[in-house]
N, CA and C atoms as an extended XYZ file, in Angstrom:
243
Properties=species:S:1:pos:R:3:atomname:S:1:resname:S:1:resid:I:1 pbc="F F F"
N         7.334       -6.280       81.691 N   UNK     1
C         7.904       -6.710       80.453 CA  UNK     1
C         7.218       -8.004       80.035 C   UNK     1
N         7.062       -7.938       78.437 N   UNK     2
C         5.777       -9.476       78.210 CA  UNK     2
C         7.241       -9.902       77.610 C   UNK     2
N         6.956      -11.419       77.637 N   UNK     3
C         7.879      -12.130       76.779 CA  UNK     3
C         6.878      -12.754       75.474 C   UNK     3
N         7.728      -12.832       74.415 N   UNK     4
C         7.151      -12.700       73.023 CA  UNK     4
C         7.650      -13.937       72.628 C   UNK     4
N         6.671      -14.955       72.513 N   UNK     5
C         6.934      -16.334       72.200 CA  UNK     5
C         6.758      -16.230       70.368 C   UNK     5
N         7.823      -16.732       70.346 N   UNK     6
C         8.165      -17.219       68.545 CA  UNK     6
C         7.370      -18.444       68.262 C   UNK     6
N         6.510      -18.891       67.263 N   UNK     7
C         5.906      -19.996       66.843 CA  UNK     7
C         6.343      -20.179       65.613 C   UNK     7
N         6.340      -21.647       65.635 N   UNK     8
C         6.915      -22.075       64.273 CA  UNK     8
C         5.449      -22.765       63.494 C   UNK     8
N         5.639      -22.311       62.507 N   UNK     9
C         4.860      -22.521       61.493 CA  UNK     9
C         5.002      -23.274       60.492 C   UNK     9
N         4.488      -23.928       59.863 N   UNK    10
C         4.718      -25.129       58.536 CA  UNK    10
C         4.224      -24.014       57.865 C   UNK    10
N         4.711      -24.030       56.479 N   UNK    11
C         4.416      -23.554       55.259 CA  UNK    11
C         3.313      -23.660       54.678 C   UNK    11
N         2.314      -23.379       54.606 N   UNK    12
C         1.427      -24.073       53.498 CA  UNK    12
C         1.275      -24.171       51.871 C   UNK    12
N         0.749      -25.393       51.715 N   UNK    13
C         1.391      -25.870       50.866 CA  UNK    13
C         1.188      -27.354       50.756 C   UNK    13
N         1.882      -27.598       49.741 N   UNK    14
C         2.546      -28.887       49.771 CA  UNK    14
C         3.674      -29.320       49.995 C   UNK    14
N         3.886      -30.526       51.122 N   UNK    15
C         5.690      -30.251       52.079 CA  UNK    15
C         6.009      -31.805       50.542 C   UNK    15
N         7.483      -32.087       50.427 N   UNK    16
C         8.202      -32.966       49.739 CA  UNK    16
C         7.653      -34.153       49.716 C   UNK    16
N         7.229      -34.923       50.723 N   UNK    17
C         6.879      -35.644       50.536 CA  UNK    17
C         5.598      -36.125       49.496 C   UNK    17
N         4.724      -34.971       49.681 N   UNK    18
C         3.125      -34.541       48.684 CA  UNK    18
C         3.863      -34.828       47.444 C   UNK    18
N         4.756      -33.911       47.623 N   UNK    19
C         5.685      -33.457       45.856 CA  UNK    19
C         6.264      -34.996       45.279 C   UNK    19
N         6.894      -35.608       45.807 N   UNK    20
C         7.273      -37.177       45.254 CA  UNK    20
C         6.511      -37.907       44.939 C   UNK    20
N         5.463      -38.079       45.585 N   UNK    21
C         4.806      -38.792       45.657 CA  UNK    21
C         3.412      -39.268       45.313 C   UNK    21
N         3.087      -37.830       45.689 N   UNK    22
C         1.574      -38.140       44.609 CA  UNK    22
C         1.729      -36.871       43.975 C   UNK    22
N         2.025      -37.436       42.720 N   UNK    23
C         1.960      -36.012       41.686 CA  UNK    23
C         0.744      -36.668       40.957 C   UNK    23
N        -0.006      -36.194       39.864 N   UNK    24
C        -1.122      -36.409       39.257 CA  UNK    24
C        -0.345      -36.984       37.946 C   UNK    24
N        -1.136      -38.300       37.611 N   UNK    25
C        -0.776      -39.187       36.614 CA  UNK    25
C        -0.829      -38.375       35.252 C   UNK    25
N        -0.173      -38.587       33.827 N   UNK    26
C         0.165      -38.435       32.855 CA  UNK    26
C         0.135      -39.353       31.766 C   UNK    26
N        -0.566      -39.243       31.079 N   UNK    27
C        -0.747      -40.141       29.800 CA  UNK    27
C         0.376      -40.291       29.167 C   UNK    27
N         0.786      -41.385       28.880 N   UNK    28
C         1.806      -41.958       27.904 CA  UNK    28
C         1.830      -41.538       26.412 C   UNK    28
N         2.591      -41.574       25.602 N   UNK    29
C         2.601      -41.451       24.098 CA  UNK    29
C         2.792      -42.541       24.133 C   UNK    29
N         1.790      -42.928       22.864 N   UNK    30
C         1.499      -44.513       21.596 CA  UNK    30
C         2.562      -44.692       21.846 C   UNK    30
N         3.235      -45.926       21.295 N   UNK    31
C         4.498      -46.563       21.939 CA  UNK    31
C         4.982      -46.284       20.646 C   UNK    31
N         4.130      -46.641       19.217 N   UNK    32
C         4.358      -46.861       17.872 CA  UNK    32
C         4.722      -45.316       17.439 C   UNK    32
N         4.402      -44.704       18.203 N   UNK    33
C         4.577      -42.953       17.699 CA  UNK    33
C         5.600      -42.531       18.044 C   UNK    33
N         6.113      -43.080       19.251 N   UNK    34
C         7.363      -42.519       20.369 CA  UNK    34
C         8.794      -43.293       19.020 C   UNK    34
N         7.956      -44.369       18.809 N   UNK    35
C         9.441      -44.792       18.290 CA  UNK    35
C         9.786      -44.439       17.221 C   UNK    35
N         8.664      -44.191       16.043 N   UNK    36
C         8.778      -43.356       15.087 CA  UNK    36
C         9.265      -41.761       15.459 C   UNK    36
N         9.249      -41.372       16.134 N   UNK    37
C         9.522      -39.900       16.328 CA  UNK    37
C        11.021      -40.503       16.683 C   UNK    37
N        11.665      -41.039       17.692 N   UNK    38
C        12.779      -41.568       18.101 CA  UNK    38
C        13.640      -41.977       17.110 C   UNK    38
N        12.787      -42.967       15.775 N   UNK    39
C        13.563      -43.043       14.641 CA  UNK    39
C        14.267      -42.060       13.675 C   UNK    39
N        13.202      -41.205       13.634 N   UNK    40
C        13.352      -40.240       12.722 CA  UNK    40
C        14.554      -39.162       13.260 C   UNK    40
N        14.987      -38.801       14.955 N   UNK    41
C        15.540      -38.024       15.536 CA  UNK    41
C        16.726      -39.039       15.453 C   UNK    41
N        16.835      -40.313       15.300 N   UNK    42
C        18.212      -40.912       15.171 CA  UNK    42
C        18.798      -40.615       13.977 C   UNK    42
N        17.864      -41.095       12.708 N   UNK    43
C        18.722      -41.108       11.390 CA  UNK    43
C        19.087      -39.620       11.268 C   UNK    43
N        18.025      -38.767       11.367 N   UNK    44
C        18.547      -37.626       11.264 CA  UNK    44
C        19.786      -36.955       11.832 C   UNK    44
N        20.322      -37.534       12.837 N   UNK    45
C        21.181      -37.010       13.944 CA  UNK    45
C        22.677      -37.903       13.114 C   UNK    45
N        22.378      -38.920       12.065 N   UNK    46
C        23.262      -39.531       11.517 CA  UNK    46
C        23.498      -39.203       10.399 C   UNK    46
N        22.311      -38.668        9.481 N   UNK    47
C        22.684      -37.883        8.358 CA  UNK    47
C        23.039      -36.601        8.774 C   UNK    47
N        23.009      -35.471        9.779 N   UNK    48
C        23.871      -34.426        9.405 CA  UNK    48
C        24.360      -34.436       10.070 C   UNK    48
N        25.011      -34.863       11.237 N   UNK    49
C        26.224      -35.285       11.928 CA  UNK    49
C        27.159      -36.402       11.871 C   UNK    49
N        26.516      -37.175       11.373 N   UNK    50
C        27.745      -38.509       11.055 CA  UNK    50
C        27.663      -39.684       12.671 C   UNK    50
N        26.909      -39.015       13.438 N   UNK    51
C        27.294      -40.189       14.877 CA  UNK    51
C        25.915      -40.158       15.357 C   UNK    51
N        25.588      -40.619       16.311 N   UNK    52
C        24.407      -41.349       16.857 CA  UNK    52
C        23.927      -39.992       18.106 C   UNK    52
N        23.389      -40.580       18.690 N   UNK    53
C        22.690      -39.990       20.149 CA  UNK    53
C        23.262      -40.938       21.136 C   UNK    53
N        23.186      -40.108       22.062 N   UNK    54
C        23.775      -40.736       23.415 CA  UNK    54
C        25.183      -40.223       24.088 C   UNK    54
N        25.051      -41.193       25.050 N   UNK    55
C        26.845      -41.050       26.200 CA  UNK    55
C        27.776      -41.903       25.641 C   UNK    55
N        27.205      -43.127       24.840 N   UNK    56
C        27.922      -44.085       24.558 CA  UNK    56
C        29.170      -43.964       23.311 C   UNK    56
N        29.194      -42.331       22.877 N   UNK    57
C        30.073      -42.344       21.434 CA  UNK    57
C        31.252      -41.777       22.656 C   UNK    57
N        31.120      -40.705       23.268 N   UNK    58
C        31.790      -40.118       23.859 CA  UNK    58
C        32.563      -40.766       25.296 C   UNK    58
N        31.383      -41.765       25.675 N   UNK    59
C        32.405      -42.973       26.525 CA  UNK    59
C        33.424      -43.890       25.586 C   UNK    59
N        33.051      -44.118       24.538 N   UNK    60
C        33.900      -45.294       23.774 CA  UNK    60
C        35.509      -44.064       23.084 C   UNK    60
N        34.946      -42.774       23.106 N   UNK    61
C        36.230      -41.966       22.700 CA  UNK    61
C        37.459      -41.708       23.731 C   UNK    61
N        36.796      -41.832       25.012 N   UNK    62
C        37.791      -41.747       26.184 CA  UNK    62
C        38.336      -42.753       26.433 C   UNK    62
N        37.579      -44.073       26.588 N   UNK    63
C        38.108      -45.521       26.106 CA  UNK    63
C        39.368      -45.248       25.321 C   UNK    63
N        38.783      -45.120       23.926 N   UNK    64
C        40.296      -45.041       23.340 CA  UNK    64
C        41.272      -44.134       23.544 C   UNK    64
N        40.626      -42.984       23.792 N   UNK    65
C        41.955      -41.965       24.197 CA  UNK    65
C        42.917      -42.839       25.412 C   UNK    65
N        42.406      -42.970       26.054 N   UNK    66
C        43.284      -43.767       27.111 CA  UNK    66
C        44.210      -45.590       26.873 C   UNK    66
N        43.419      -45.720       26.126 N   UNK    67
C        43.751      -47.153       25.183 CA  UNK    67
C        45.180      -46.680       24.674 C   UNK    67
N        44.689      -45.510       23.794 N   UNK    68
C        46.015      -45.208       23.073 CA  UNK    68
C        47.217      -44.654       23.590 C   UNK    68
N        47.133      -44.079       25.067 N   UNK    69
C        48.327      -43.367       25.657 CA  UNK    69
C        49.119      -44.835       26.467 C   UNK    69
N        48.436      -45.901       26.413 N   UNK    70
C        48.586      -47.515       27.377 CA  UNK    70
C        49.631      -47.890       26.113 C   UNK    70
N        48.424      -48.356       24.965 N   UNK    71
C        48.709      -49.042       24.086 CA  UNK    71
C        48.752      -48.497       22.302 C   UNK    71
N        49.710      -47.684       22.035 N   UNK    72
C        49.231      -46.847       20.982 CA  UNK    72
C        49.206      -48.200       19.485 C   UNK    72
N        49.981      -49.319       19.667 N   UNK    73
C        50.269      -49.915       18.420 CA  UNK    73
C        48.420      -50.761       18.080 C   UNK    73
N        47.835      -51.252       19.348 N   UNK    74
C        46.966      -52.298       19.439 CA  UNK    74
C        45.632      -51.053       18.870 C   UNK    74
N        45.758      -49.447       19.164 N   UNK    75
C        44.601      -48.815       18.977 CA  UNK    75
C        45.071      -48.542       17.120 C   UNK    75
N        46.488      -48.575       16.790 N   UNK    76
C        46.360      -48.156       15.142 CA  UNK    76
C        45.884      -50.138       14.140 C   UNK    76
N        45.843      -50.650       15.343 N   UNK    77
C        45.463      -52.414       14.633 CA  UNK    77
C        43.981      -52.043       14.061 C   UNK    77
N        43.381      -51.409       14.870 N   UNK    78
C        41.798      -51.915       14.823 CA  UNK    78
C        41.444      -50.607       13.625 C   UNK    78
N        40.577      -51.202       13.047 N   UNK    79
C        40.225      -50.360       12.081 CA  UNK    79
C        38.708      -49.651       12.330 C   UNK    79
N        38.648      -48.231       11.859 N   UNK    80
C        38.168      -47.290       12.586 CA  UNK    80
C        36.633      -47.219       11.559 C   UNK    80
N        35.065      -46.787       12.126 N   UNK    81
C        34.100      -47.159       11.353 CA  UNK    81
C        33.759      -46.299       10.339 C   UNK    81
């Protein structure tokens, strides 16, 4: 009877560390272009929706939702934009 030795093998490839770490560099966009494109995706996002981009509308709505179940008189004080 032979005994049948199992070998372990690495993958070939590239292991995680390759992958983090040295990936191949990428050119930037003009800074002046990025922000113009950025501008244009804000106002727009304000003319046909009415609110901005971001986490920050939807953090400041839970804010108040919770403001108002604390304090409902101090959230009808402040006047709304």
């Amino acid at each position: 009877m032979t005994a049948v030795s199992e070998t372990v093998t690495k993958p070939k490839g590239r292991n995680w560390r390759a992958f983090l770490f040295e990936r191949p560099k990428k050119d930037y966009w003009h800074p002046y272009l990025g922000g113009l494109l950025l501008g244009l995706v804000l106002f727009s996002s304000f003319f046909l929706t009415g609110n901005g981009l971001g986490a920050s509308g939807g953090l400041n709505r839970l804010v108040v939702f919770v403001q108002d179940l604390i304090s409902p008189e101090h959230v009808d004080r402040i006047p709304t934009c």
